[in-house]
Each structure stands twice: as C-alpha cells, then as structure tokens.
PDB file of N, CA, C and O in Angstrom:
ATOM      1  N   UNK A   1      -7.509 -13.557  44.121  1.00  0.00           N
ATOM      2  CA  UNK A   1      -7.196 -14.362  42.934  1.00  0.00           C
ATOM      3  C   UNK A   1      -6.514 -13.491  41.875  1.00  0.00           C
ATOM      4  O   UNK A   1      -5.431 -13.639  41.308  1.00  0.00           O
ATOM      5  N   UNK A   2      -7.348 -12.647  41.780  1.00  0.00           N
ATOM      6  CA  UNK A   2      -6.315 -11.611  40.522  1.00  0.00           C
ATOM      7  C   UNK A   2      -4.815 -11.368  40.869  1.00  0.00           C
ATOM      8  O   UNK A   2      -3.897 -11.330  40.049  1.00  0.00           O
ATOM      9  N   UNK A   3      -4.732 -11.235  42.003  1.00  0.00           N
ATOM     10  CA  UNK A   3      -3.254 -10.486  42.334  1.00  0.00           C
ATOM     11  C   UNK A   3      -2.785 -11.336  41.722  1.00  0.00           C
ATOM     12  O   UNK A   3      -2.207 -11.139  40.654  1.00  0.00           O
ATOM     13  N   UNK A   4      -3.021 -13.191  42.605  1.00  0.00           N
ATOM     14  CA  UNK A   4      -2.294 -13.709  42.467  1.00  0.00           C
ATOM     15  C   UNK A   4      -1.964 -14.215  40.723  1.00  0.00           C
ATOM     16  O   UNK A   4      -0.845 -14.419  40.252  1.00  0.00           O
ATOM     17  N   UNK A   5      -3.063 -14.312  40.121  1.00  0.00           N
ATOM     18  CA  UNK A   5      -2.619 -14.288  38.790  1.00  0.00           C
ATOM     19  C   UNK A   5      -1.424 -13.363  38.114  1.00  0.00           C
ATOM     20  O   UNK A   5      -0.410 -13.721  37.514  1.00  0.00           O
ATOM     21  N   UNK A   6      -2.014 -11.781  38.497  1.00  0.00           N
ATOM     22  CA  UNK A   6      -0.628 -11.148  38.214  1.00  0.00           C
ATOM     23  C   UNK A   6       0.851 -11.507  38.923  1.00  0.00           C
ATOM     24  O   UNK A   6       1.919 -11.298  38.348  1.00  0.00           O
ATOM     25  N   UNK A   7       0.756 -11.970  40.006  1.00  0.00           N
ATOM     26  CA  UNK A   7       1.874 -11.999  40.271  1.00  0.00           C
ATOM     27  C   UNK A   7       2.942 -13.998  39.597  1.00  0.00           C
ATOM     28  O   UNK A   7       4.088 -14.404  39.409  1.00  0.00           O
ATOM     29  N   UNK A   8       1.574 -14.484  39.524  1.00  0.00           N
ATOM     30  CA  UNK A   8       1.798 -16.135  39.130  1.00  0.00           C
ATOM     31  C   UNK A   8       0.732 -16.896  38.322  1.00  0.00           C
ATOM     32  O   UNK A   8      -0.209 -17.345  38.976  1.00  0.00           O
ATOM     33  N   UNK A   9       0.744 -17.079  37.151  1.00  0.00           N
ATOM     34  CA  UNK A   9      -0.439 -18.007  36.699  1.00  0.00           C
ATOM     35  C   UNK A   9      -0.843 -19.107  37.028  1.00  0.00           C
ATOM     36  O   UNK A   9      -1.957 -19.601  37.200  1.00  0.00           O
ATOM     37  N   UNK A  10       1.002 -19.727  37.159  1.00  0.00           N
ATOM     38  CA  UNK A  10       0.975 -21.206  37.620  1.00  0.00           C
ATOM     39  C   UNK A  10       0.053 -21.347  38.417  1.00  0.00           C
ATOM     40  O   UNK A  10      -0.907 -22.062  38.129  1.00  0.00           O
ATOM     41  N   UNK A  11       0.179 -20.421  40.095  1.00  0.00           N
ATOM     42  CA  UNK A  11       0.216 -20.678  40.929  1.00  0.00           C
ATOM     43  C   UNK A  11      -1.321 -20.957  41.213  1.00  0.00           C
ATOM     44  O   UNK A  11      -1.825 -21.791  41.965  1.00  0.00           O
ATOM     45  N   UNK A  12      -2.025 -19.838  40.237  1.00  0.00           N
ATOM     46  CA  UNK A  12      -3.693 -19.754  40.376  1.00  0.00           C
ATOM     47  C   UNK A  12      -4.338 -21.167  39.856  1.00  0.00           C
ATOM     48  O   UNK A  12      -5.371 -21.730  40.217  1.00  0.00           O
ATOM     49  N   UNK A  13      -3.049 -21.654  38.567  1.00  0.00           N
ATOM     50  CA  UNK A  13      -4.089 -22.681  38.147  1.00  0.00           C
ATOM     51  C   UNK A  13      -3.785 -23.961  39.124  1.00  0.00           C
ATOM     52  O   UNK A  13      -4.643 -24.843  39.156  1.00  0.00           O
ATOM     53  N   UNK A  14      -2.963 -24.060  39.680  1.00  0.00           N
ATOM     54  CA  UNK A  14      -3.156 -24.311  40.828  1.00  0.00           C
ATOM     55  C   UNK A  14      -4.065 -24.608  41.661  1.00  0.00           C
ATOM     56  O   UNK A  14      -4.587 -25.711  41.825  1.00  0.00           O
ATOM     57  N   UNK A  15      -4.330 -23.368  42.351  1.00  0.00           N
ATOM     58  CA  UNK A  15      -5.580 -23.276  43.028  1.00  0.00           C
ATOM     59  C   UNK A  15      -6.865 -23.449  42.599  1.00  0.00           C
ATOM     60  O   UNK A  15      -7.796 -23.892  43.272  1.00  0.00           O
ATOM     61  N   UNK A  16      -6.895 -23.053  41.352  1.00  0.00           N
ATOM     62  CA  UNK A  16      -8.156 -23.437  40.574  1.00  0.00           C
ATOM     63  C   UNK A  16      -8.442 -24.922  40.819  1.00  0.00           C
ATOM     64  O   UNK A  16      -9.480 -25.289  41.369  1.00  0.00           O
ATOM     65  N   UNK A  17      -7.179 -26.045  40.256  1.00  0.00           N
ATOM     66  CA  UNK A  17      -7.521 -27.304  40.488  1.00  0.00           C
ATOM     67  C   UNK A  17      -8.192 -27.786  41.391  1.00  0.00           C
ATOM     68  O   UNK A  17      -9.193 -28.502  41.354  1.00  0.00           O
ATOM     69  N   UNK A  18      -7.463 -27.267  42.431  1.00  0.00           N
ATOM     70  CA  UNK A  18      -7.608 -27.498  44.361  1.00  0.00           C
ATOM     71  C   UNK A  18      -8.774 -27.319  44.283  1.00  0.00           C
ATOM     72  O   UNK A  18      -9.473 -28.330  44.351  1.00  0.00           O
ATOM     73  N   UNK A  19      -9.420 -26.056  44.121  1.00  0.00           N
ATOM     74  CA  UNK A  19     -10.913 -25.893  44.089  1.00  0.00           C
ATOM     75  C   UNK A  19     -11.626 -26.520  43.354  1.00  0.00           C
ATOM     76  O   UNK A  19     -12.754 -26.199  43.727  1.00  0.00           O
ATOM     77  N   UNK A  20     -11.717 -27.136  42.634  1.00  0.00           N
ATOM     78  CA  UNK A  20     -12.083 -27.719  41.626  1.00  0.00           C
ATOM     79  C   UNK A  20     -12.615 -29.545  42.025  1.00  0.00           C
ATOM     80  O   UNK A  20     -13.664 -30.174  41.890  1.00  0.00           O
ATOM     81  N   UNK A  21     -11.059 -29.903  42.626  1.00  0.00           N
ATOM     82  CA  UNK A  21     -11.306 -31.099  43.670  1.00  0.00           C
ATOM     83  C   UNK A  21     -12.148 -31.235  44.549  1.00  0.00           C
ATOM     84  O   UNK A  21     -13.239 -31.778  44.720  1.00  0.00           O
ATOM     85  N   UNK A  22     -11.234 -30.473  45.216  1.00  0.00           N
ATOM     86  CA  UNK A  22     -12.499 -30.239  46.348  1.00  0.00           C
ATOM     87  C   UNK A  22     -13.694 -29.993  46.387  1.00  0.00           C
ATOM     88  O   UNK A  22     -14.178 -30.113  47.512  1.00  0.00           O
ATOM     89  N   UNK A  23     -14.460 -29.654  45.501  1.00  0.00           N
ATOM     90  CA  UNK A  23     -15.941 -29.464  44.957  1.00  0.00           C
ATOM     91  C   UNK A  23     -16.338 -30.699  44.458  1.00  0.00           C
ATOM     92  O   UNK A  23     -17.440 -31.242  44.538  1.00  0.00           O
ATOM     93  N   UNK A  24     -15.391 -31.049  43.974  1.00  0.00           N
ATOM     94  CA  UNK A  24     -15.970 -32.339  43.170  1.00  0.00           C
ATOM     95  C   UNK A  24     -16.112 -33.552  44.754  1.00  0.00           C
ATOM     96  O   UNK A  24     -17.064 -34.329  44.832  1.00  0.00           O
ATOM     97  N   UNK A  25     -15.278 -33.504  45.594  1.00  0.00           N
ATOM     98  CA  UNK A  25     -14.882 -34.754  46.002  1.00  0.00           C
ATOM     99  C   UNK A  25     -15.761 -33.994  47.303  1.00  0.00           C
ATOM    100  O   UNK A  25     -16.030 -35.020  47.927  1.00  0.00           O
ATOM    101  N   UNK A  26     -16.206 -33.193  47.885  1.00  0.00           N
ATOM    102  CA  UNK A  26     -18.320 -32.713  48.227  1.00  0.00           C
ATOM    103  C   UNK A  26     -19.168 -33.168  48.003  1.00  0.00           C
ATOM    104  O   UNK A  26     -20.244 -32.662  48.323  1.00  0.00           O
TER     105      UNK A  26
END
C-alpha cells in the first residue's frame, strides 16, 4: 500500500474503496 501511495494516491484511494465494499457487502 505505501509504495503504491507514493507512486499514486488516486490509485490507493481506489483500493481503499474496493476494500471498503467489499467488507461492507460480507
């Protein structure tokens, strides 16, 4: 996760969402 923050914020918050869904919708 860090890298990818350094290399993209977008991209983490992103993934954050995804994870986020997906936990929820568990």
């Amino acid at each position: 996760m860090m890298a990818s923050a350094s290399l993209s914020s977008s991209a983490v918050s992103i993934d954050v969402d995804d994870e986020m869904l997906m936990g929820w919708v568990l």
